[in-house]
TILO-508270 format. One record per residue (C-alpha): x, y, z; residue in three letters. Coordinates in Angstrom, 3 decimals, decimal comma. Layout:
BEGIN
       east      north         up   residuo
          X          Y          Z       Ala
...
***
This chain:
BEGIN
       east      north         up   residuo
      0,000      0,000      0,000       Unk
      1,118      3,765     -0,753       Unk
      1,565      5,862      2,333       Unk
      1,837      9,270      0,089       Unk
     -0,398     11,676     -1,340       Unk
      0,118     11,824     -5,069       Unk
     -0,737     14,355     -7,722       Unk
     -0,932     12,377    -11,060       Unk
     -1,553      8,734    -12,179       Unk
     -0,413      7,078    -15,760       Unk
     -0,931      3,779    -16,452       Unk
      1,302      2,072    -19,211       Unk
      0,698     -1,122    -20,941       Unk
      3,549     -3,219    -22,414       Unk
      3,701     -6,388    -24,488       Unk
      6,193     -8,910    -23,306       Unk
      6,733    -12,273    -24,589       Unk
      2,975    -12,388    -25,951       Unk
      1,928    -11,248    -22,286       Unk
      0,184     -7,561    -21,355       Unk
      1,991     -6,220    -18,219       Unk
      0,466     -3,001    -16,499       Unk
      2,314     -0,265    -14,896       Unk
      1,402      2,862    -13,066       Unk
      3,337      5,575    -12,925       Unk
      2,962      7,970     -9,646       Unk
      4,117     11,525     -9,445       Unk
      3,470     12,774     -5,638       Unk
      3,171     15,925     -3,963       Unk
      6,684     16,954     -4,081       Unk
      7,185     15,759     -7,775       Unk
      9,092     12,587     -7,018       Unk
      8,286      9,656     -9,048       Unk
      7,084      6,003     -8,777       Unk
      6,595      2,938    -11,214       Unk
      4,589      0,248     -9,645       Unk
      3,269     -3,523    -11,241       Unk
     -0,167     -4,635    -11,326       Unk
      0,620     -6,298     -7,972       Unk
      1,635     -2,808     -6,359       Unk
      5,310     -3,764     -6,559       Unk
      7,662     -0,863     -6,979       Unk
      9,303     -1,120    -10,106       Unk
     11,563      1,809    -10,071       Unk
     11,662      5,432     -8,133       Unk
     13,429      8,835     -8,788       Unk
     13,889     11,793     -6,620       Unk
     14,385     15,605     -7,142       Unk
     17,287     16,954     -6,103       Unk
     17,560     20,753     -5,759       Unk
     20,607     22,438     -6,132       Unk
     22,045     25,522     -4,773       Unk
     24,498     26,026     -7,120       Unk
     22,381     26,495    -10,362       Unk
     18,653     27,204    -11,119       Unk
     18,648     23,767    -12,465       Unk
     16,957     21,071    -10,455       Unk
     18,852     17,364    -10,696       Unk
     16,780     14,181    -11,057       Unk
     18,279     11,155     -9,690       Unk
     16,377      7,893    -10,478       Unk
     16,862      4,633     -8,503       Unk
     15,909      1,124     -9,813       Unk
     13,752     -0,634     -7,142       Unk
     15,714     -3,049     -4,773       Unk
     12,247     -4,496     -3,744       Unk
     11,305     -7,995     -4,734       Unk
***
């Protein structure tokens, strides 16, 4: 289960090996990012990182480590 208020839902369907997987894509609150499975496993996350330096903001993504 999701313990974050999010902003924005996408759901993507993909073709693999003959079989339809689902994904949803979550962008919360503070613009982070989530890619979750049909069974509500997270796929993948990123983060943003602001930086002082420049009026750029960095995105760091992380693949999940969740199984």
């Amino acid at each position: 289960m999701i313990h974050r208020l999010f902003k924005k839902t996408q759901k993507i369907s993909t073709i693999e090996n003959g079989k339809v997987n689902y994904y949803f894509k979550l962008t919360f609150l503070n613009n982070d990012t989530a890619v979750f499975d049909n069974s509500g496993n997270e796929v993948m996350s990123s983060k943003v990182i602001n930086n002082n330096n420049t009026e750029a903001n960095n995105v760091v993504t992380y693949p999940s480590t969740k199984k």
